[in-house]
C-alpha positions as CSV (number, residue, x, y, z in Angstrom):
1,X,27.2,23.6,-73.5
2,X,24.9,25.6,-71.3
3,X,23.5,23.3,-68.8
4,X,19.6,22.0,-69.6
5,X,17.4,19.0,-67.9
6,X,17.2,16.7,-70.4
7,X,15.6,13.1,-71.2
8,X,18.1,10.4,-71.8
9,X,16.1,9.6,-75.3
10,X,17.2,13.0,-76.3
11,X,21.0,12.5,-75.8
12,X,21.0,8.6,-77.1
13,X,19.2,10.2,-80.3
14,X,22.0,12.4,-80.8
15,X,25.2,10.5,-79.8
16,X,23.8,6.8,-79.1
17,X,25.6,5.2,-82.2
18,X,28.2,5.5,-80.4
19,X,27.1,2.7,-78.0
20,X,26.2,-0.1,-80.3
21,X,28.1,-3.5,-80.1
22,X,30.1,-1.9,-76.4
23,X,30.4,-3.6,-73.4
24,X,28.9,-1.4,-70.5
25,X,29.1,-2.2,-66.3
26,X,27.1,-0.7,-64.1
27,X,26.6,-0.9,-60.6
28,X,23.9,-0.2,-58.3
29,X,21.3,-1.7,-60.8
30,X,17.7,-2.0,-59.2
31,X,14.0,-1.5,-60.6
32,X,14.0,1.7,-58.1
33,X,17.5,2.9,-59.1
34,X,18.6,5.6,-61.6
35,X,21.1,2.6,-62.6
36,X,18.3,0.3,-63.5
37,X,17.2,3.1,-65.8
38,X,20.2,3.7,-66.9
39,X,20.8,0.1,-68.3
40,X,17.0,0.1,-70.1
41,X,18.2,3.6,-72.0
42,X,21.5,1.7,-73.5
43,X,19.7,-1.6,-74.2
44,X,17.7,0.7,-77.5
45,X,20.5,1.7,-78.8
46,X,22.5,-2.4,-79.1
47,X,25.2,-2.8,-76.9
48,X,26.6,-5.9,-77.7
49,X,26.4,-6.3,-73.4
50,X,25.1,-5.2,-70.3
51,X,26.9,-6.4,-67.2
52,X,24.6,-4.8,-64.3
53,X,26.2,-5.0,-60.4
54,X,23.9,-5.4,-57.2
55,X,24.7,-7.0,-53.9
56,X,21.1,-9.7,-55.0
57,X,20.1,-11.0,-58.1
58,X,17.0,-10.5,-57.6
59,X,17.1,-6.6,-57.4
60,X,18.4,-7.0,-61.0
61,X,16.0,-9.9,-62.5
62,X,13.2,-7.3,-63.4
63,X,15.4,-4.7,-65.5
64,X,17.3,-7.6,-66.9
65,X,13.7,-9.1,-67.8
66,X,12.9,-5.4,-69.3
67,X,15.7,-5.9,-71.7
68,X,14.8,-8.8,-73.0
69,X,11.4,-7.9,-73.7
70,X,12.2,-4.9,-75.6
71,X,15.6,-5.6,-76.8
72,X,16.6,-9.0,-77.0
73,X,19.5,-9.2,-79.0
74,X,21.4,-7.6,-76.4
75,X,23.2,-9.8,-73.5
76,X,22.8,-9.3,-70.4
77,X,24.9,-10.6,-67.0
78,X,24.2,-10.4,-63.9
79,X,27.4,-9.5,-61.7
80,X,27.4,-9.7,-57.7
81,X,29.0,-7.4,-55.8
82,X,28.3,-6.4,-52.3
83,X,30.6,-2.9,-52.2
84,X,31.1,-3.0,-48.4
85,X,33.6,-6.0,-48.9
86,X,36.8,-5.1,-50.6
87,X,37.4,-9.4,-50.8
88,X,34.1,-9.6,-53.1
89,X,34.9,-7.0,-55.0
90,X,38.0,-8.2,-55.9
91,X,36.7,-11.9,-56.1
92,X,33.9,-10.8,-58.5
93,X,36.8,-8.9,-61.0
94,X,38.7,-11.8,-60.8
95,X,36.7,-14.4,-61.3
96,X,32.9,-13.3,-62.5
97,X,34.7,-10.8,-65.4
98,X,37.6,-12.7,-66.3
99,X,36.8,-13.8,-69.7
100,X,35.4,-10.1,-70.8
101,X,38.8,-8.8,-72.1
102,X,37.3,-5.2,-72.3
103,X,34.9,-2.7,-70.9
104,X,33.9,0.2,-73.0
105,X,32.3,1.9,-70.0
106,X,32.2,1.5,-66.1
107,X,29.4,3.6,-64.5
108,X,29.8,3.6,-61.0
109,X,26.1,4.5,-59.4
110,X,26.1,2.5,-56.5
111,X,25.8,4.6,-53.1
112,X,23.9,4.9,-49.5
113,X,22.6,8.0,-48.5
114,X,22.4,9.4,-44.6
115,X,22.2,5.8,-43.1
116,X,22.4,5.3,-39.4
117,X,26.6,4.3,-38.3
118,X,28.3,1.4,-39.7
119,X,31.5,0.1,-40.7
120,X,32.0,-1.9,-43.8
121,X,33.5,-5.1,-43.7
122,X,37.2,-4.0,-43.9
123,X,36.7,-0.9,-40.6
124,X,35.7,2.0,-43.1
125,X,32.8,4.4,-42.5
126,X,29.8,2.5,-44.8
127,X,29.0,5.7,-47.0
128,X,33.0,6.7,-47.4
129,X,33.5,2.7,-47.5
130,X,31.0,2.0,-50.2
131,X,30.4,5.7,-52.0
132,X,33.6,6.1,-52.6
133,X,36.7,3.4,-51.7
134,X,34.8,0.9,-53.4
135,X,34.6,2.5,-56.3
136,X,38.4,3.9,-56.0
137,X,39.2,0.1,-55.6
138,X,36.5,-1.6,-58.4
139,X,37.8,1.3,-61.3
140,X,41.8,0.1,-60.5
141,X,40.8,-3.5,-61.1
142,X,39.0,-2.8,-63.9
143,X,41.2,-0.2,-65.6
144,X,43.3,-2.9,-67.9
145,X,39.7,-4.0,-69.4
146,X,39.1,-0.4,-69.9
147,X,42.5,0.6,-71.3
148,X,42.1,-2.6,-73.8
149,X,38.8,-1.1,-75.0
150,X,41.0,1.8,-75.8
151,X,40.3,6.0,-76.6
152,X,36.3,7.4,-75.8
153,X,36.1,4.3,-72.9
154,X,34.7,6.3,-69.9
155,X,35.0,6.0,-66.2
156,X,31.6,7.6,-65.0
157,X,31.5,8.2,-61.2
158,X,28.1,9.1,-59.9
159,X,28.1,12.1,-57.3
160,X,25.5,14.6,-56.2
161,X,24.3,17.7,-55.4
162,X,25.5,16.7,-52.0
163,X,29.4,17.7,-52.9
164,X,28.3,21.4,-52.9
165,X,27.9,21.4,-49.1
166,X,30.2,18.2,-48.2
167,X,33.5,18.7,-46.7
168,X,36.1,16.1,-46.6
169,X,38.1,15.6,-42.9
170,X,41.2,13.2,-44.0
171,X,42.4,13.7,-40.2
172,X,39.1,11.6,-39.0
173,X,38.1,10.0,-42.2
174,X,35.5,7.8,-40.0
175,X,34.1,10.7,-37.7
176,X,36.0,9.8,-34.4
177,X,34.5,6.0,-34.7
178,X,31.2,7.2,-35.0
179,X,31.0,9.1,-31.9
180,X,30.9,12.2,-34.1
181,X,28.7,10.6,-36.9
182,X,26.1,12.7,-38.8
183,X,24.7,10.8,-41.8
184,X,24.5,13.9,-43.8
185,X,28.0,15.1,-43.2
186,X,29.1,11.0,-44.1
187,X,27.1,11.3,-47.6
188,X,28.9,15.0,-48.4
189,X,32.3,13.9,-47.3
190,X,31.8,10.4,-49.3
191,X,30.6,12.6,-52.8
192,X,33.5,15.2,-52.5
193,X,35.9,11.7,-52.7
194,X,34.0,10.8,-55.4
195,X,34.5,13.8,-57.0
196,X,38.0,14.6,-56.5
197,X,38.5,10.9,-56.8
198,X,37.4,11.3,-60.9
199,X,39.4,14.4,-61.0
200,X,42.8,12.9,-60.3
201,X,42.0,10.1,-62.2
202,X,40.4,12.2,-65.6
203,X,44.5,14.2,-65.3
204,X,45.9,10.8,-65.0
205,X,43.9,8.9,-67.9
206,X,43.7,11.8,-70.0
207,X,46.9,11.0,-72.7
208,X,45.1,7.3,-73.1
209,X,41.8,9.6,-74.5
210,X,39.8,7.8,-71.6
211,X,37.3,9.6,-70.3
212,X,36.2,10.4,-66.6
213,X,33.5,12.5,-65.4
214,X,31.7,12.8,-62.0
215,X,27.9,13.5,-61.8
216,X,25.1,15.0,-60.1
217,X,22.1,13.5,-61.6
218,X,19.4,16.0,-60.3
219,X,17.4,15.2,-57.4
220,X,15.6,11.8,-58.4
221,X,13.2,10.1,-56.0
222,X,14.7,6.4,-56.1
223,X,15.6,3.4,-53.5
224,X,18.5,5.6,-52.4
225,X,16.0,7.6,-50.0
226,X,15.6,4.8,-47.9
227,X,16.8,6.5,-44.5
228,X,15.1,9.9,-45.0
229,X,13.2,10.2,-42.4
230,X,9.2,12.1,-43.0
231,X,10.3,14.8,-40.9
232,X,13.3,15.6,-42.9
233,X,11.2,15.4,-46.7
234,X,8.8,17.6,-45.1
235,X,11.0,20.2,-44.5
236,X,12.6,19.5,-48.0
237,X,8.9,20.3,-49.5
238,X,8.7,23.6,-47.3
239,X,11.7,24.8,-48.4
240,X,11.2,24.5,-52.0
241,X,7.6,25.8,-51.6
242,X,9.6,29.3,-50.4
243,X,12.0,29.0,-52.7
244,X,15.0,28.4,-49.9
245,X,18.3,28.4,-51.3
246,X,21.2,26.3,-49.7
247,X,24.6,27.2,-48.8
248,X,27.8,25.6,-50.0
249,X,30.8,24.8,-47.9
250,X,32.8,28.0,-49.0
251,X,29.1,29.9,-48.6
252,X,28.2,30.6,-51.5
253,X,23.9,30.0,-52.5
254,X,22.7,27.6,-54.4
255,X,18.9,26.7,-55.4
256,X,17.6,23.6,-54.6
257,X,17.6,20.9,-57.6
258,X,14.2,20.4,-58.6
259,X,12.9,16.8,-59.0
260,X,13.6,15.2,-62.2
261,X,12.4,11.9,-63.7
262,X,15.0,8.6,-63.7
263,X,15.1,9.5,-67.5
264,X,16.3,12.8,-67.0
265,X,18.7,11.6,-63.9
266,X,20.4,9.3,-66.2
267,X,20.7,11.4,-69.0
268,X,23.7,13.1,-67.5
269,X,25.9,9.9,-66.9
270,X,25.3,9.5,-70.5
271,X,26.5,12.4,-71.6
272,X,29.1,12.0,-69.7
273,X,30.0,8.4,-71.7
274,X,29.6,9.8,-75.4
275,X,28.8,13.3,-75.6
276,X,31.6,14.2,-78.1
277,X,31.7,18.5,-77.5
278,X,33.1,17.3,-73.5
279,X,36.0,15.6,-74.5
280,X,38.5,17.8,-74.0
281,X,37.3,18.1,-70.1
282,X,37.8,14.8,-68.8
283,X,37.9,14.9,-65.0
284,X,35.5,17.1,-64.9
285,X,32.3,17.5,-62.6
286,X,29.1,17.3,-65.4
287,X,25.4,18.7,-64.2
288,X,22.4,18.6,-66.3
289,X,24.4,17.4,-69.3
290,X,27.1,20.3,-69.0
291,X,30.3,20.7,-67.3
292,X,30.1,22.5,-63.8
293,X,32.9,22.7,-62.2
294,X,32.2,26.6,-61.1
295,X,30.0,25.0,-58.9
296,X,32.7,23.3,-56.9
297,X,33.8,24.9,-54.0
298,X,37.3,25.5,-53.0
299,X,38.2,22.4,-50.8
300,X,36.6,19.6,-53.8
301,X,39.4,22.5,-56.3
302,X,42.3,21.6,-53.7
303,X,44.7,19.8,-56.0
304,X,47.0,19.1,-53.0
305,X,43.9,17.2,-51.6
306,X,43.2,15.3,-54.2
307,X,46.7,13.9,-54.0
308,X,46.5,13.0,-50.2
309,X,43.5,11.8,-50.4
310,X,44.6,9.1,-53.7
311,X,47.7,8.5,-51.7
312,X,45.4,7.4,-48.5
313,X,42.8,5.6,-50.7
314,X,45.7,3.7,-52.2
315,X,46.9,2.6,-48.5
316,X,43.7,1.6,-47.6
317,X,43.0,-0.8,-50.3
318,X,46.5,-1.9,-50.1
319,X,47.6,-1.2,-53.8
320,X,48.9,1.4,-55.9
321,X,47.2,2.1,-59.4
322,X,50.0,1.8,-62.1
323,X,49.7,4.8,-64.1
């Protein structure tokens, strides 16, 4: 299980049986995005459907067009959901999904990354709004659908890198109303949710035999880059030129992921979904195909966190998960 940079091919060779005639969801689905990738890897190996998320249709026409071309015995459905609106994301469960009985696997890839200050529609911080209480709120609603598809359904919640050096403030969630806003910070704090998030819920989901994992998929040039500025992928380039290292929260160095293809950034989330040797530990935080959770420093390891943190998420969507 020692960690390697693989090709999505490679695991769907190996374990990708496993997906034929499944129902798989995935959000964040674009020509640009890992996601989009994502859904062209499962289409080879027959799903029997594809329900791909975006907040247009049109940034998903051109990988559901893909799929047909190459595969087209397997269905595909468009589902809209914009994440910063808790109402559409419960409208779109409710009503878009409510004659799919069950979801094999839900793949949450969705995110922003370093944006400028903004509130989703409900008062949250976008990037802790939409990386992470969306997806807290979207896997609860769709948990039944998952839980009817039974044992070796996944939850996969897509992190990054970003976790190593993001620190979580639950006593100013939304950065003093933005007056203390940093669009880094935002993305770390929203990705040490995430993670902690899939944690809790891999302990809580773990008797069922569903499986949760939470990802870094390598550093993958894709839409998500959208507000990083020249400046700042200049001084990206310089620093892996020296060879920098970065620091993590609890200071301990870390190299600096090297680019990887959208193949090789997806590859992960799969293994996540079906690799059969990771079973046994669900909730756990997977990086180039293996688990990682050495890597996590001591606040994303604070169990007592992870509980206030459910118990605040669950306040702020206005429900409580029954498990």
């Amino acid at each position: 299980m020692s960690m390697q940079i693989l090709r999505s091919e490679v695991i769907l060779e190996k374990y990708g049986k496993a997906l034929a005639g499944k129902t798989v969801l995935i959000t964040g689905v674009s020509n640009e995005s890992i996601a989009g990738e994502l859904a062209v890897q499962l289409a080879a190996v027959d799903p029997k459907l594809l329900i791909l998320s975006a907040r247009a249709e049109s940034k998903v026409t051109p990988i559901i067009n893909k799929i047909k071309e190459s595969k087209p015995n397997v269905a595909t459905r468009f589902l809209n959901i914009e994440l910063g609106d808790m109402s559409a994301i419960r409208n779109a469960v409710e009503n878009d999904l409510a004659d799919i009985p069950k979801i094999d696997h839900v793949v949450c890839v969705a995110a922003v990354m370093a944006c400028p200050y903004a509130k989703t529609k409900d008062g949250f911080e976008s990037q802790f709004g939409v990386n992470y209480l969306a997806n807290f709120l979207l896997v609860k609603l769709l948990l039944p659908k998952v839980q009817a598809a039974g044992a070796s359904s996944s939850v996969i919640i897509v992190a990054s890198s970003a976790v190593r050096g993001g620190k979580i403030n639950l006593d100013d969630i939304g950065f003093s109303n933005g007056e203390t806003y940093e669009g880094w910070a935002a993305y770390g704090q929203s990705n040490v949710a995430r993670v902690m998030f899939a944690k809790r819920l891999g302990e809580k989901l773990k008797s069922q035999g569903i499986r949760v994992f939470s990802i870094d998929p390598g550093a993958v040039s894709t839409g998500l880059q959208k507000h990083v500025t020249t400046e700042f992928r200049a001084q990206i380039e310089k620093w892996r030129e020296t060879g920098g290292s970065l620091t993590d929260a609890d200071g301990v160095k870390y190299e600096m992921p090297p680019w990887t293809s959208r193949s090789e950034g997806a590859a992960t989330m799969i293994t996540g979904m079906i690799d059969p040797t990771i079973t046994d530990f669900t909730g756990s935080f997977l990086k180039q195909n293996a688990v990682a959770d050495e890597e996590l420093h001591s606040q994303v390891r604070d169990e007592q966190l992870w509980t206030r943190l459910w118990e605040m998420s669950e306040g702020f969507i206005g429900e409580k998960y029954s498990l």
